[in-house]
N, C-alpha and C positions, 0 to 999 in steps of 0.2 A: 226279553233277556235270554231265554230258555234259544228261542232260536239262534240269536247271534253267537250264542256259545254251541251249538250244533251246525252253524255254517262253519263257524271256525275249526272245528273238530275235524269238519268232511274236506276243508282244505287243507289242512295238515296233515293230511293223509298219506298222498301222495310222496309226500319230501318224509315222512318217516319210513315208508317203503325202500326209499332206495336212498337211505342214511348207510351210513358204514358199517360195516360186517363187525356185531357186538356178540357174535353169538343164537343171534334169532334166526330162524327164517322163515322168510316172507316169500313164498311162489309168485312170481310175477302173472302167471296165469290166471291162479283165484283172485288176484286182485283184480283184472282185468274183466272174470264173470262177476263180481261182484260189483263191479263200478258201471257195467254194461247192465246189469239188472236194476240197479239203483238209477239211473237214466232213464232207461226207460218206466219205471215206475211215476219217475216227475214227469215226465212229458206226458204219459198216458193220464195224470191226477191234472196236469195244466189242462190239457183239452177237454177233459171231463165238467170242471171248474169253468169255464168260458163257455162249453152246451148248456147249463144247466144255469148261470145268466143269464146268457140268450133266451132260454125258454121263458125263464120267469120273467125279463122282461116284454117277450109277447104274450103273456097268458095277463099280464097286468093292462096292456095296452089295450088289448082285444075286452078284457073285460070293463073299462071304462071307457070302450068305444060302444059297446052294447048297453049302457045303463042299468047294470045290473044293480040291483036294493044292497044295502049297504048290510043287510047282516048276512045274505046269502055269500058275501065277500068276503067278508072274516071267518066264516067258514071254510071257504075255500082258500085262503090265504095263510091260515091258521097254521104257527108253526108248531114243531113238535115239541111235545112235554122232556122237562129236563133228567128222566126216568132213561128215556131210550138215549139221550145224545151219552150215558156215563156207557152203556152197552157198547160203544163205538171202541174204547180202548181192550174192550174184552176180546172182539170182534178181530181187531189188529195184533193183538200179544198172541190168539190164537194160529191168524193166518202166520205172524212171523216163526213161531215156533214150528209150526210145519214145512217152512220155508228151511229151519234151520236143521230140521230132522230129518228133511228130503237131503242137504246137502251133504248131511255127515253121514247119513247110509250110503252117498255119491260116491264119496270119499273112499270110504270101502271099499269098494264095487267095481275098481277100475277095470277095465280101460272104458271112456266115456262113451256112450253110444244111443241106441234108441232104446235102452230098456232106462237108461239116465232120466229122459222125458218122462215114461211112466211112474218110475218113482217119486221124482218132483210130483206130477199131478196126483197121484193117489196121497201123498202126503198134502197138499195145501187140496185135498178134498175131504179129507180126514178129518180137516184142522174146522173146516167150514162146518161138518157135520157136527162135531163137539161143540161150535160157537151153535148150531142149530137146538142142541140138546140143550144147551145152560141157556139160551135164551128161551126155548120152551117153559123149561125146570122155572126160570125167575118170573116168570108172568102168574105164574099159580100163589 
């Protein structure tokens, strides 16, 4: 459910952007690196998502080609504890927050250039180091 109501959101997108002049505005430009980031973010999680398939299913094949004992298997096949997979939303709130405090220092900082890049990256490495610290911090 959560999904269909977030596809529908990112398709209505569009046609609220360029709805009739109520008073808002909408830069057509931000819209455009925001829908170009957002793009390429799927593509790059699609292809990530069909390598990591692919691996697992030759690392399964390979391993019941070779006879491997059946506990050394679950070992190795062993998925993760349900501890790290709730870190994954930490992980994300953190990178998009750096995403979004690279973009409003952007904002400021016109005209767009190469120190633009730098600031994005030092912000979603910033963001990475915090997610580094509280995952430290919560293992103790």
């Amino acid at each position: 459910m959560k999904r269909i109501i977030s596809l529908m959101t990112i398709i209505a997108m569009p046609f609220m952007a360029s709805a009739q002049d109520n008073g808002y505005y909408f830069d057509r430009s931000s819209f455009n690196v925001c829908a170009t980031i957002f793009v390429i973010i799927l593509f790059m999680a699609f292809i990530l998502l069909i390598l990591k398939h692919i691996f697992d299913f030759r690392l399964k094949n390979k391993i019941v080609d070779n006879g491997i004992p059946e506990n050394i298997i679950a070992s190795i096949l062993q998925t993760k504890p349900k501890e790290e997979d709730g870190n994954v939303n930490v992980k994300w709130a953190a990178i998009l927050a750096g995403l979004g405090l690279a973009l409003i220092i952007i904002y400021y900082t016109q005209p767009l250039g190469i120190h633009s890049l730098a600031i994005m990256s030092l912000c979603i490495s910033a963001s990475f180091l915090g997610y580094y610290f509280f995952n430290k911090h919560s293992e103790k």
